[in-house]
C-alpha positions as CSV (number, residue, x, y, z in Angstrom):
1,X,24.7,-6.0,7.0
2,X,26.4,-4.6,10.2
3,X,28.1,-7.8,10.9
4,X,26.0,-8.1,14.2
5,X,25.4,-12.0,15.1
6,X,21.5,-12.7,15.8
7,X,19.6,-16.2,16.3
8,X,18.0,-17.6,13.4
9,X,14.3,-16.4,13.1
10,X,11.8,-18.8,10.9
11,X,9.4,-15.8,11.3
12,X,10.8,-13.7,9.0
13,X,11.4,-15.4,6.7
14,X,8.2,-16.6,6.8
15,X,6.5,-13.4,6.2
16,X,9.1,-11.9,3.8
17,X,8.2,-15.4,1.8
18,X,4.6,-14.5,2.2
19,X,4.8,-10.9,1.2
20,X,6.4,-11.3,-2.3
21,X,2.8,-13.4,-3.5
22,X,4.4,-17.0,-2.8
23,X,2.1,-19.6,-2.3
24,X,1.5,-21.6,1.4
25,X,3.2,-24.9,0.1
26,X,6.3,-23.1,-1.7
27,X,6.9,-21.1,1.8
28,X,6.9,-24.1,3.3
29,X,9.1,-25.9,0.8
30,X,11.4,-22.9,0.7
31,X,11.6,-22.9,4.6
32,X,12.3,-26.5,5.2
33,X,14.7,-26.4,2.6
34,X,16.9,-23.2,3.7
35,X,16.4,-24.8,7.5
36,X,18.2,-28.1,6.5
37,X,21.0,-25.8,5.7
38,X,21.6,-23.8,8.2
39,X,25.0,-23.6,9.9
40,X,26.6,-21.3,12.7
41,X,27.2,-17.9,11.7
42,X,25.7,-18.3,8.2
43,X,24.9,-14.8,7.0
44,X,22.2,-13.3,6.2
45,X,22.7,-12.6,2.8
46,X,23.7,-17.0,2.0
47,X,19.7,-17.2,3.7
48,X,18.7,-14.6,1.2
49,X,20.3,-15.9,-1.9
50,X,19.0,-19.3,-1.1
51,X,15.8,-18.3,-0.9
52,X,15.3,-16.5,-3.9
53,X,16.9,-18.8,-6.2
54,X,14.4,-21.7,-5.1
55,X,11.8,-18.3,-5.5
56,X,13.1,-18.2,-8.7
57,X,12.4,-21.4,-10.0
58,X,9.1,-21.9,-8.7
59,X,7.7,-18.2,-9.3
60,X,9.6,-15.5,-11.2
61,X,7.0,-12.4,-9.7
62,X,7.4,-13.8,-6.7
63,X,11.4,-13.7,-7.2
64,X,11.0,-10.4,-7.9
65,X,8.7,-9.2,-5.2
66,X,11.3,-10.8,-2.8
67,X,14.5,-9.1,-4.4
68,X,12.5,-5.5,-4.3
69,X,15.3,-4.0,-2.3
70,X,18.3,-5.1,-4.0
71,X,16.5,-4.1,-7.2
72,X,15.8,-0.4,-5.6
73,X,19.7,-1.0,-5.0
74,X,20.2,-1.4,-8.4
75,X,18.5,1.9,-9.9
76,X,22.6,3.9,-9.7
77,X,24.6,4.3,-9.9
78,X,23.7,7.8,-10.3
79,X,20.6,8.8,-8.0
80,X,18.8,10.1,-11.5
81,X,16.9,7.0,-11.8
82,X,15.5,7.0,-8.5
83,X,14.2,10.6,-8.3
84,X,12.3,9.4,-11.2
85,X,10.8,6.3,-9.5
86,X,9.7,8.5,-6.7
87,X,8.1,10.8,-9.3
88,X,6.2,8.2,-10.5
89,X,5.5,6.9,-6.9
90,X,4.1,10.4,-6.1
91,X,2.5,10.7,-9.4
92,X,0.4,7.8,-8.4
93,X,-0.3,9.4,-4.6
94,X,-2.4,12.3,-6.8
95,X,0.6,14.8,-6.8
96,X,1.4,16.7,-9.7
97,X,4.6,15.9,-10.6
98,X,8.2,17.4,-11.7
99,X,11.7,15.9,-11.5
100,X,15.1,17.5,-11.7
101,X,13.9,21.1,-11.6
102,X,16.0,25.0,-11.4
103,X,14.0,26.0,-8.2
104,X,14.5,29.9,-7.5
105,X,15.2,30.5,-4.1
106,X,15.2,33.9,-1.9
107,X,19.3,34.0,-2.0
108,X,20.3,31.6,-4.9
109,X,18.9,29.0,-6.9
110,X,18.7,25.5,-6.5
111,X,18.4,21.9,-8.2
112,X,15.6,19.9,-6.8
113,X,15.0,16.6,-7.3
114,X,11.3,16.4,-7.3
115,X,8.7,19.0,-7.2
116,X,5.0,17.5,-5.6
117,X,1.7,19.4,-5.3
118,X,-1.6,18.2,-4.4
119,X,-4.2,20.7,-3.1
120,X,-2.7,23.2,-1.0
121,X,0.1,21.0,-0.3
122,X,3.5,22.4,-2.3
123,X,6.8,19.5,-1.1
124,X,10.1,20.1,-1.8
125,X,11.8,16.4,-2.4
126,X,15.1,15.5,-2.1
127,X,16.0,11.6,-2.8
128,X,19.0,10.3,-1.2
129,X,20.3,7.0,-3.5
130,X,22.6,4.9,-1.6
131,X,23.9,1.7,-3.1
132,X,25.1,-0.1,-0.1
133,X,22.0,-1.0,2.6
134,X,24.7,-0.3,5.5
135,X,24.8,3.5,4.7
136,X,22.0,5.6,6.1
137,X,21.5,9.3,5.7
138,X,22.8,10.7,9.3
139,X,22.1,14.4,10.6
140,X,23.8,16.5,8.3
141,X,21.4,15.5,5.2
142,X,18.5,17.0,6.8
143,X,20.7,19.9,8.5
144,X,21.4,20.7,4.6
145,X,18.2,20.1,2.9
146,X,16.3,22.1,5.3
147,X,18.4,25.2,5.0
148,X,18.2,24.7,1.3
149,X,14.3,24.5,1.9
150,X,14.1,27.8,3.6
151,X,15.6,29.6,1.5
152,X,13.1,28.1,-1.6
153,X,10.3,28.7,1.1
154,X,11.2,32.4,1.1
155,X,11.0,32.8,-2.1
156,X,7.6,30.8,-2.9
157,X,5.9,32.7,-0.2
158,X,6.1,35.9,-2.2
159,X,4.0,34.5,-4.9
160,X,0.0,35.6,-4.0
161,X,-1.2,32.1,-5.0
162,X,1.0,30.9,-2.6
163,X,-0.5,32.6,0.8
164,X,-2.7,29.8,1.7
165,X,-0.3,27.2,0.8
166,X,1.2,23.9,2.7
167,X,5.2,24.5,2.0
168,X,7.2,21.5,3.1
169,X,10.7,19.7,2.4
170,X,10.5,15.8,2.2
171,X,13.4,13.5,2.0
172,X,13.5,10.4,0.5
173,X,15.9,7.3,0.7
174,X,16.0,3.7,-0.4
175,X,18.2,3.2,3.5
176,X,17.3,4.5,6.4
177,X,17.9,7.6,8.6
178,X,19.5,7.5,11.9
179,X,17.8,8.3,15.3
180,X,19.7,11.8,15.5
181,X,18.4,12.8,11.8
182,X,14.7,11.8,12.7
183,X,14.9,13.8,15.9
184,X,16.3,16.7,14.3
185,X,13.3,16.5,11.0
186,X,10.8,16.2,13.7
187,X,11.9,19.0,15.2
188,X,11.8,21.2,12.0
189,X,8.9,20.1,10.3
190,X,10.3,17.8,7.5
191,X,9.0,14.9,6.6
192,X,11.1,11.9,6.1
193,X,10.3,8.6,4.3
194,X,12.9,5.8,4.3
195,X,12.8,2.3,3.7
196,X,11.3,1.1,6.4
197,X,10.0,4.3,8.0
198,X,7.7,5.9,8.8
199,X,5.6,2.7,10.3
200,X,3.2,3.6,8.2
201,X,3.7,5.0,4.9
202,X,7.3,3.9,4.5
203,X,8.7,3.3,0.7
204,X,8.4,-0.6,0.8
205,X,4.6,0.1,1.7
206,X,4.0,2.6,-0.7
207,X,6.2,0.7,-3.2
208,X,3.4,-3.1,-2.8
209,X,0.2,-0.5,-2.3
210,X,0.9,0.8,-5.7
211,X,2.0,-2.1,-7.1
212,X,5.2,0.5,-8.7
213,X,8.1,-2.5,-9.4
214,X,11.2,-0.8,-10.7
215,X,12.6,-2.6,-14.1
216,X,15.3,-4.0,-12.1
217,X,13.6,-6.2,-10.0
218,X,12.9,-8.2,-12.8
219,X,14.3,-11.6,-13.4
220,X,14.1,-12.2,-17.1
221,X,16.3,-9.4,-18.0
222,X,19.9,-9.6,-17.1
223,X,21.5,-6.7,-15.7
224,X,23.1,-4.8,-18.9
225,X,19.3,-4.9,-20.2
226,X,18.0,-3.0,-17.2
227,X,20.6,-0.5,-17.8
228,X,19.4,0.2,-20.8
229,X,16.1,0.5,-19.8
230,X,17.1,3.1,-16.9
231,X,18.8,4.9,-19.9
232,X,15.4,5.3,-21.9
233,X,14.1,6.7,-18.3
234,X,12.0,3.7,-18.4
235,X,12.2,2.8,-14.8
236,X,8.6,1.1,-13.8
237,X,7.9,-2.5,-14.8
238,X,4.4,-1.6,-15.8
239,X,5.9,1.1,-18.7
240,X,6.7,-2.4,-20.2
241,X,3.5,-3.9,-20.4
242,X,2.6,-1.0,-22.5
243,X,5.5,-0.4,-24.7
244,X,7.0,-3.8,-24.8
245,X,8.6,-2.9,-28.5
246,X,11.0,-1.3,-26.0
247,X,12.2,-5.1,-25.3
248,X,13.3,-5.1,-29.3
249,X,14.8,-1.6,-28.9
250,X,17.0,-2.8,-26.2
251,X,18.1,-6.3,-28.2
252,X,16.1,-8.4,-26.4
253,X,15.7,-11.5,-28.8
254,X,11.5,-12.1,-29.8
255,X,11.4,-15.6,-28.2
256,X,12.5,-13.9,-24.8
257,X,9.7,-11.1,-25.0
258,X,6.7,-13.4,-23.7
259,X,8.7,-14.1,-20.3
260,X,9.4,-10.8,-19.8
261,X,5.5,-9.4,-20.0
262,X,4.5,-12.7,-18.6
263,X,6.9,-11.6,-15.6
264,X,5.6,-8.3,-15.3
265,X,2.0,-9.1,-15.6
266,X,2.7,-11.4,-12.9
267,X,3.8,-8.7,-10.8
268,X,0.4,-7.1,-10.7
269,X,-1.1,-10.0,-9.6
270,X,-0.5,-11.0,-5.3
């Protein structure tokens, strides 16, 4: 994505094949096949569209395990539909849950995206939806939710339920943060959660540990069908499997509606 030229690496695709559920002999199929054609300065996004169209006609879950992060992409374009994916991601951690709240701070009040307790912890979360994977969330984002945290911090520390509380602002994002806006959370106390970081506990690992797809990974709807979805604030795959007369509410034709829970039941299954 930042136009940067790097050496082909079997690897990973390899193990981005074996994380969305595919099968030994399709990774190997699919591997072989995207080898034979490879040219200089292919990009990495001909390697990715290769690979999960022969996904897609082998293994639809699989398809959409492997397109998770373009599907993430495809939650805008307003950021709406994402705070409520990490509701539900949270929702699913134990935390009780509220998104797109009036918070009152000590000076003014604020929107926040997402409200999470659990225990004596009391988060603060801010999602940051980019639509382009080239764009991360520099300095300034934490620089601005952290003030805005204080001044909510302030104000929740004057309640007497509240004195033995864990207060703490949390930034998600579907990128990534740069090195300057990780030093400068670490240094304040907020906890960040991007794509790929932390090592451990990142949104990709939280994402395939609860087994949370969002709608628009999936393959048997086309695009203006997700949307409508998102619309109905039905943003998880699994709300589906339980409300599929939402399929019919959304013009989805009956002879399509078995594919579309067969897909999604497949999802729960790696």
């Amino acid at each position: 994505m930042s136009g940067e030229k790097d050496a082909f690496d079997v690897f990973k695709l390899k193990h981005s094949l074996e994380k969305s559920g595919a099968g030994d002999e399709l990774v190997r199929k699919i591997i072989e096949e995207v080898k034979s054609s490879l040219y200089e300065g292919i990009s990495t996004k001909k390697i990715y569209k290769q690979a999960f169209s022969l996904l897609r006609k082998n293994s639809r879950p699989a398809a959409a395990r492997y397109a998770l992060k373009k599907a993430i992409m495809e939650l805008g374009p307003t950021g709406y539909p994402f705070e409520n994916f990490i509701g539900e991601i949270l929702k699913y951690q134990g935390f009780l849950v509220k998104v797109g709240v009036i918070v009152k701070g000590h000076c003014v009040n604020h929107e926040v995206d997402v409200i999470a307790e659990k225990g004596t912890k009391h988060f603060m979360v801010e999602c940051k939806f980019h639509r382009d994977q080239g764009r991360h969330c520099d300095v300034k984002v934490p620089l601005y939710i952290h003030s805005r945290f204080k001044d909510i911090e302030r104000q929740w520390k004057k309640h007497p339920d509240h004195e033995s509380k864990i207060h703490q602002g949390w930034i998600f994002t579907n990128t990534r943060f740069t090195s300057d806006a990780i030093q400068y959370s670490s240094c304040m106390g907020l906890a960040l959660v991007g794509w790929d970081y932390p090592r451990k506990g990142s949104l990709k690992e939280r994402i395939d540990i609860a087994g949370l797809h969002p709608v628009t990974c999936l393959t048997t709807l086309t695009r203006h069908e997700k949307q409508l979805l998102l619309e109905k604030n039905i943003v998880l795959c699994r709300q589906l499997d339980s409300q599929s007369q939402l399929l019919s509410e959304i013009g989805v034709v009956k002879a399509r509606h078995s594919a579309v829970i067969k897909e999604v039941e497949g999802l729960a299954i790696v």
